[in-house]
C-alpha positions in Angstrom: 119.7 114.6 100.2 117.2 112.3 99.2 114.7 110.5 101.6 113.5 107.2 100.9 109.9 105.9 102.6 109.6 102.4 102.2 106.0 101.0 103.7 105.0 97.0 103.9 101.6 95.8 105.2 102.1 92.6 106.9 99.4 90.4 107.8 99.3 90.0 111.8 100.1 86.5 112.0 103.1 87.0 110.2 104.6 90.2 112.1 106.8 88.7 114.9 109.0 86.8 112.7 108.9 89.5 109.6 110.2 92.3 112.3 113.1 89.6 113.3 114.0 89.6 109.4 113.6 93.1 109.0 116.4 93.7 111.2 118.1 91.0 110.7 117.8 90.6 107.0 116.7 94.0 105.8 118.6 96.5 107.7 122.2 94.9 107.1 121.8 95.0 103.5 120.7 98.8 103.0 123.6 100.0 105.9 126.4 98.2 103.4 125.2 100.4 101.1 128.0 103.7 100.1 125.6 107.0 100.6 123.4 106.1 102.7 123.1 109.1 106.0 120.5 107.2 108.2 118.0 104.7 108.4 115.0 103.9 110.9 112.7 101.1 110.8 109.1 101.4 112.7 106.4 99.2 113.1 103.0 98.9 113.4 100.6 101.1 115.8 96.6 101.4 116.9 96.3 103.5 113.7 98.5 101.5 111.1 98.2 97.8 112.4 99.7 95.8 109.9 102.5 98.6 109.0 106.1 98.5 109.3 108.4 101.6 107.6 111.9 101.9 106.7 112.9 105.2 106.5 116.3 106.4 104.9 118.3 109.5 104.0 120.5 109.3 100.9 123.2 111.9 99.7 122.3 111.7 96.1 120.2 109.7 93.3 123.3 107.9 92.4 123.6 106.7 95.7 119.9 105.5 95.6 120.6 103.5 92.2 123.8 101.7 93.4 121.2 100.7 95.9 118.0 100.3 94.5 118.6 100.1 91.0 118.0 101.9 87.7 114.3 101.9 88.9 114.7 103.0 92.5 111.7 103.9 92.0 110.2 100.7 93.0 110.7 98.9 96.5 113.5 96.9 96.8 112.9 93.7 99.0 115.5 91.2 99.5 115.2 87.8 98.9 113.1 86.0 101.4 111.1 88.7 102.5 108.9 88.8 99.8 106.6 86.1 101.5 105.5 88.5 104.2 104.3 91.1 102.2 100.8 91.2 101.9 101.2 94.9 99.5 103.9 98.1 99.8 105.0 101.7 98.4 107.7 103.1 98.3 108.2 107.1 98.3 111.1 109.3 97.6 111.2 113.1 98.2 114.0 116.0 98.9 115.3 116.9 101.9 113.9 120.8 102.9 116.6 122.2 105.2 115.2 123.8 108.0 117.2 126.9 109.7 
C-alpha cells in the first residue's frame, strides 16, 4: 500500500470557497479512481493556517499512475483549483504494518 500526502497552502481569503471545491470538486475525482483504500481531507489549524491535506491510501503504484500519471510524483490538481493555490507538495511513502 502506498500512501499519498498531498498539502496546498491557501491564502485566507480564499479558504471558504477552496474547502467547498475541495470536496466538491477534488474528492469526487480521486474516489472514481480503481485502487484507491481511503481518503481524508483536513484543513487548516492554529499551527498550519493556510493548510489543507488530502490524505490517501493506494494498493499499488499502478493504481497511483492510472490516477496521477506517469509522474505521480507531482500533485495532481484538477482543473479549476489551480487558482487557489498559493504553493503545494505532495509526498508518497509505504504503508508499515503495525501488529
Amino acid at each position: 500500500m502506498i500512501i499519498r500526502i498531498f498539502k496546498a497552502s491557501i491564502p485566507s481569503n480564499l479558504q471558504i470557497e477552496f474547502e467547498t471545491k475541495f470536496k466538491e470538486v477534488s474528492v469526487p475525482l480521486v474516489k472514481r479512481f480503481k485502487g484507491l483504500i481511503s481518503l481524508e481531507i483536513a484543513g487548516p489549524t492554529i499551527w498550519n493556517p493556510d493548510e489543507f491535506v488530502m490524505i490517501s491510501k493506494w494498493n499499488t503504484e499502478r493504481d497511483l499512475i492510472e490516477f496521477a500519471g506517469e509522474n505521480w510524483n507531482q500533485a495532481h490538481i484538477p482543473k479549476g483549483m489551480e487558482k487557489y493555490i498559493e504553493k503545494c507538495t505532495v509526498s508518497h511513502h509505504r504503508n508499515i504494518a503495525i501488529t
